[in-house]
Backbone as CSV, one residue per row, in Angstrom:
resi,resn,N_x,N_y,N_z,CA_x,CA_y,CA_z,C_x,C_y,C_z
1,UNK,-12.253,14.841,-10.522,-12.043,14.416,-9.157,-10.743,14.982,-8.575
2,UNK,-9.713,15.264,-9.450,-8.574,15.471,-8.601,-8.503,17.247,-9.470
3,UNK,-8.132,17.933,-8.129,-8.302,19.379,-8.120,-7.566,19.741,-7.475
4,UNK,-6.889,21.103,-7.659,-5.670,21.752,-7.162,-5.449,21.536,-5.250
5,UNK,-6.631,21.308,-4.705,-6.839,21.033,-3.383,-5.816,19.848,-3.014
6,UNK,-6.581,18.958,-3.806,-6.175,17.700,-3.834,-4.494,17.564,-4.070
7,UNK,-4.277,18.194,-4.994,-2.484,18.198,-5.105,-1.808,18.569,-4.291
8,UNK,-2.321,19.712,-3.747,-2.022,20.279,-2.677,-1.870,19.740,-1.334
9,UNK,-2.745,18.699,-0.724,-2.998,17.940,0.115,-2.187,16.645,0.175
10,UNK,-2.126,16.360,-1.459,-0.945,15.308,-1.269,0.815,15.528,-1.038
11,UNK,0.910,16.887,-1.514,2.460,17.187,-1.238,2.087,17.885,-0.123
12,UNK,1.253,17.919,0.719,1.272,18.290,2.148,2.183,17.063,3.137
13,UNK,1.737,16.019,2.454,1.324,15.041,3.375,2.871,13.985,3.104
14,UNK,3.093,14.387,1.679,4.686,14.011,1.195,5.590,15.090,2.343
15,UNK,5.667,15.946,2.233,6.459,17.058,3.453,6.435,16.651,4.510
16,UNK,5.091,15.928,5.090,5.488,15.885,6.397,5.782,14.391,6.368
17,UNK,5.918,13.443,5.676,6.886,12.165,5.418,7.955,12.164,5.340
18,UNK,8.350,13.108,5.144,10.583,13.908,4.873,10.699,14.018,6.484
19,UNK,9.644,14.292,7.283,10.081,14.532,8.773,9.350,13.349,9.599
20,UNK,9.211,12.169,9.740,8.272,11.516,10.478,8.795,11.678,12.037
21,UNK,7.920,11.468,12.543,7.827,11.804,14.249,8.103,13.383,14.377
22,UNK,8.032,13.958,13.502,8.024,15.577,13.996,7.389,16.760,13.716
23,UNK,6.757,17.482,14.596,5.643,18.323,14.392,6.227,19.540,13.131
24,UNK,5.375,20.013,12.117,6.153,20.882,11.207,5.616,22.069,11.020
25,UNK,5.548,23.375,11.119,4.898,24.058,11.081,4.207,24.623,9.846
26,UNK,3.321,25.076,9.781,2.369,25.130,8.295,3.139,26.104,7.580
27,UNK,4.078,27.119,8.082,4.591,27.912,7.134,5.771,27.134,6.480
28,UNK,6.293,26.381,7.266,7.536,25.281,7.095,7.027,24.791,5.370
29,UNK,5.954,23.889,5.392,5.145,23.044,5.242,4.769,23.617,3.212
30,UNK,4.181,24.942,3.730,3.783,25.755,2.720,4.793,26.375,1.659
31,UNK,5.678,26.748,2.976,7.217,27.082,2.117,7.906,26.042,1.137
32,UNK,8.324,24.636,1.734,9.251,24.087,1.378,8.260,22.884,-0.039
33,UNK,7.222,23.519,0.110,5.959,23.083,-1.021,5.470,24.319,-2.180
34,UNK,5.903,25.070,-1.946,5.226,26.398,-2.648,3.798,26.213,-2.836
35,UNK,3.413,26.304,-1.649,1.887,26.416,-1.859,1.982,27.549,-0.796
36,UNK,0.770,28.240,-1.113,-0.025,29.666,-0.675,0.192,29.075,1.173
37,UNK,0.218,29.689,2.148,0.688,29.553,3.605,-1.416,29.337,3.800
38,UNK,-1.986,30.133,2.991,-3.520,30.450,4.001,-4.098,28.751,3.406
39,UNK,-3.928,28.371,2.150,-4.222,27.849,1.629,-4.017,25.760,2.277
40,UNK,-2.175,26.299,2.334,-1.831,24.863,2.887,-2.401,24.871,4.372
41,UNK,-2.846,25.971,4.916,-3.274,25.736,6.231,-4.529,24.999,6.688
42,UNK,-5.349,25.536,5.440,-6.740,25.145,5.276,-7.039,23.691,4.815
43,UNK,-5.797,23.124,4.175,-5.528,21.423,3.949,-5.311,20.647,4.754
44,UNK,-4.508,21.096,5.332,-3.562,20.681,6.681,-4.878,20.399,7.974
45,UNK,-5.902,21.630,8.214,-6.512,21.145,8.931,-7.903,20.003,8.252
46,UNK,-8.271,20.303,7.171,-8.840,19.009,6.669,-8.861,17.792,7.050
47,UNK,-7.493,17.484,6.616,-6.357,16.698,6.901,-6.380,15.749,8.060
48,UNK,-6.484,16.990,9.242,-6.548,16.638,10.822,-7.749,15.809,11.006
49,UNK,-8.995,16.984,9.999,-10.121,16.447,10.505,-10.661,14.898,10.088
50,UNK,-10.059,14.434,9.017,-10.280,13.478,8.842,-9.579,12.335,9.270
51,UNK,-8.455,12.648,10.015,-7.613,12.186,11.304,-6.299,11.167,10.069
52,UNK,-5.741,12.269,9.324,-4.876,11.714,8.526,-3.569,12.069,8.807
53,UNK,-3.790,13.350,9.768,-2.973,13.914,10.532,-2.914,14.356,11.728
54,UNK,-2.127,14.984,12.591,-2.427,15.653,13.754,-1.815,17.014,13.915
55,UNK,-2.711,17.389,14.764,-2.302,18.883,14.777,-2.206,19.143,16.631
56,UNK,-1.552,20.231,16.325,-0.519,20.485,17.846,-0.549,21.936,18.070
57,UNK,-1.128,22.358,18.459,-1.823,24.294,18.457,-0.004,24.313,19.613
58,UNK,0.122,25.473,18.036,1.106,26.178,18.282,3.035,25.287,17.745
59,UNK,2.492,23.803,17.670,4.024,23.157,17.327,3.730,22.372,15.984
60,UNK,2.763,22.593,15.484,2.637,22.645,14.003,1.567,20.732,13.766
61,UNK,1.883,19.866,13.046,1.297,19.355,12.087,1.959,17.678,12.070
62,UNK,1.638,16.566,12.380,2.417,15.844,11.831,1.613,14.409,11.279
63,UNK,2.169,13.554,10.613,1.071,12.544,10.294,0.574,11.518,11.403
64,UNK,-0.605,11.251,11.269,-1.395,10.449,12.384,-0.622,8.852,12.294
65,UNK,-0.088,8.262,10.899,-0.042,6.795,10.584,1.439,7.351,9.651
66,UNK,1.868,5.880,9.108,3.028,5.857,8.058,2.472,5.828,6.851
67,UNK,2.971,6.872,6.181,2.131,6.789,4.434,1.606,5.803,3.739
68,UNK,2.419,4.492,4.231,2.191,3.302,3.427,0.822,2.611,4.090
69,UNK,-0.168,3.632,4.990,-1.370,3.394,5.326,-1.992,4.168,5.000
70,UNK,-1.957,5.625,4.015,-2.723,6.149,3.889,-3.191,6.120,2.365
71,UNK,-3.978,6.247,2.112,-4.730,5.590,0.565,-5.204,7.043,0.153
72,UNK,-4.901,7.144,-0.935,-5.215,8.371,-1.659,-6.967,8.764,-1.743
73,UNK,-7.332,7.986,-1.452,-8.942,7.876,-1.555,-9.364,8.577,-0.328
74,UNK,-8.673,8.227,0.702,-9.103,8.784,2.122,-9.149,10.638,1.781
75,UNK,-7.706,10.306,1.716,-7.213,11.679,1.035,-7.950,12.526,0.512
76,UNK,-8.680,12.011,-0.660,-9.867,12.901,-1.188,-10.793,13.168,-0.776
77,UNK,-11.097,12.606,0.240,-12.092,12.420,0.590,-12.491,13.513,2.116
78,UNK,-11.126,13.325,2.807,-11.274,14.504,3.589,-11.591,15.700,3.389
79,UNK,-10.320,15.677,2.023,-10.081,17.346,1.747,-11.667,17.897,1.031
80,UNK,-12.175,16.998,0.624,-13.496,16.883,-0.016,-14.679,17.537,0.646
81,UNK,-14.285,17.138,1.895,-15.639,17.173,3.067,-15.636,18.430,3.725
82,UNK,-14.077,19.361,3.397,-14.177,20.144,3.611,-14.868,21.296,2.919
83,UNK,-15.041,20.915,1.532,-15.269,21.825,0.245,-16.786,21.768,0.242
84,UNK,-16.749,22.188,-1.094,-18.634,21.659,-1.633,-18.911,20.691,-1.963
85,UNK,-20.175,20.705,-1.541,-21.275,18.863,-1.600,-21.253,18.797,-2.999
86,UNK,-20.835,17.929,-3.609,-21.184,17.142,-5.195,-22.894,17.318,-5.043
87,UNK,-22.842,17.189,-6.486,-24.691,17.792,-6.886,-25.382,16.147,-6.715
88,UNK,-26.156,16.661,-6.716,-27.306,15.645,-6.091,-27.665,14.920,-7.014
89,UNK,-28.021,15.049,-8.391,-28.226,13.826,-9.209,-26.694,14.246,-10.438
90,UNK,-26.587,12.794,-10.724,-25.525,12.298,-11.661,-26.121,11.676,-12.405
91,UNK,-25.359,11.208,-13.695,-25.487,10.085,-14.515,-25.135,8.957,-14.428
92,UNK,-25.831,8.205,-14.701,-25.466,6.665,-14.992,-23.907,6.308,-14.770
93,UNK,-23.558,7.037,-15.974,-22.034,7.252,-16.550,-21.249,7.690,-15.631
94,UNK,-21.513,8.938,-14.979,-20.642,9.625,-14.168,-20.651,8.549,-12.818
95,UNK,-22.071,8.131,-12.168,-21.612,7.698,-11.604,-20.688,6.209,-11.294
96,UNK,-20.614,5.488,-12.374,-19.692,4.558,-12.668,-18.512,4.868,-12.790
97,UNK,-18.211,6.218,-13.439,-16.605,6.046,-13.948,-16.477,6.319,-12.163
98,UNK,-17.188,7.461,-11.413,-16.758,7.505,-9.974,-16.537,6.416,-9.113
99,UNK,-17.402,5.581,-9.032,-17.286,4.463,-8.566,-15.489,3.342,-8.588
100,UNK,-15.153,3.583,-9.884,-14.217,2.788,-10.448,-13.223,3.513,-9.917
101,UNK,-13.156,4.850,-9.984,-11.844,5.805,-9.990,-11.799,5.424,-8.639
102,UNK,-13.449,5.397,-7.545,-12.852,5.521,-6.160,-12.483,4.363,-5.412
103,UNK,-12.400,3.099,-6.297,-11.965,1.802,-6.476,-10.646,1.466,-6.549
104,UNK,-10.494,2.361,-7.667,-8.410,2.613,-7.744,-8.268,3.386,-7.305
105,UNK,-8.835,3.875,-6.591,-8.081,5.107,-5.536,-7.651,4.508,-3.824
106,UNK,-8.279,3.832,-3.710,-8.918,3.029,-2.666,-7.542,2.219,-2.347
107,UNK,-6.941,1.453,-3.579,-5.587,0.814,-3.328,-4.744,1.268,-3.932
108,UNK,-4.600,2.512,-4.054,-3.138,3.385,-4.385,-2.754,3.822,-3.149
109,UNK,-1.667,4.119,-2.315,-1.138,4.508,-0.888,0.057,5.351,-1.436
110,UNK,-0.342,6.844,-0.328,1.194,8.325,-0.333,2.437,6.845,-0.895
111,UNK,2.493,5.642,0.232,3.713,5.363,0.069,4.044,4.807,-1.019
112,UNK,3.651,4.293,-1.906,3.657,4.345,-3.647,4.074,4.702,-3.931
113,UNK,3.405,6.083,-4.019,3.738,7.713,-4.419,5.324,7.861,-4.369
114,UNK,5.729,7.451,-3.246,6.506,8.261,-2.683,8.442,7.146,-3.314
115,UNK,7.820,6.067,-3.061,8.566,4.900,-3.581,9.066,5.062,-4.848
116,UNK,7.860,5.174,-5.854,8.139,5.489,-7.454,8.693,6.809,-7.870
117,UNK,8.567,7.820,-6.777,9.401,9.236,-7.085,8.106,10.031,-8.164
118,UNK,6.946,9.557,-7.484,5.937,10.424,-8.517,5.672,11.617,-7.745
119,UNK,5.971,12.003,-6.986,5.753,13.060,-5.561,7.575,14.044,-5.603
């Protein structure tokens, strides 16, 4: 479940918490994250689309809410919707442990993250 996207998306979203109320630009963003510029761009608008953020054509990127509302689950879930569809049949198994993971994912929040210094 959690994939380089996904990491990526969360220290997106830590970066633009170092600046709240201010638009950041994706190279800013990409730079001060070492992630790929084409790459964090392609998160970033995910991101938007799942309205976790906002975007500002031409003044860059900033978060829609305060981290301590955004739940890592959402998170995946955007960046998710941007990618490929999960396969159509699962197991029993698989789909339980998913279920559970997207259970504790559900009440973990960036601002956690960000509190405990795991980010």
């Amino acid at each position: 479940m959690i994939n380089q996207t996904m990491v990526y998306a969360i220290r997106c979203l830590m970066e633009l918490a170092k600046r709240p109320g201010k638009h950041v630009e994706v190279r800013e963003v990409a730079r001060a994250q070492g992630i790929p510029e084409c790459y964090c761009q392609k998160v970033l608008y995910a991101l938007a689309k799942g309205g976790i953020v906002s975007s500002w054509k031409g003044r860059g990127f900033g978060l829609e809410r305060p981290v301590s509302s955004i739940n890592v689950m959402e998170v995946m879930e955007a960046v998710r919707a941007s990618g490929k569809s999960a396969k159509a049949e699962e197991s029993a198994l698989v789909q339980e442990l998913n279920t559970r993971i997207h259970d504790l994912m559900k009440g973990l929040f960036l601002g956690d993250l960000l509190m405990e210094g795991s980010v």
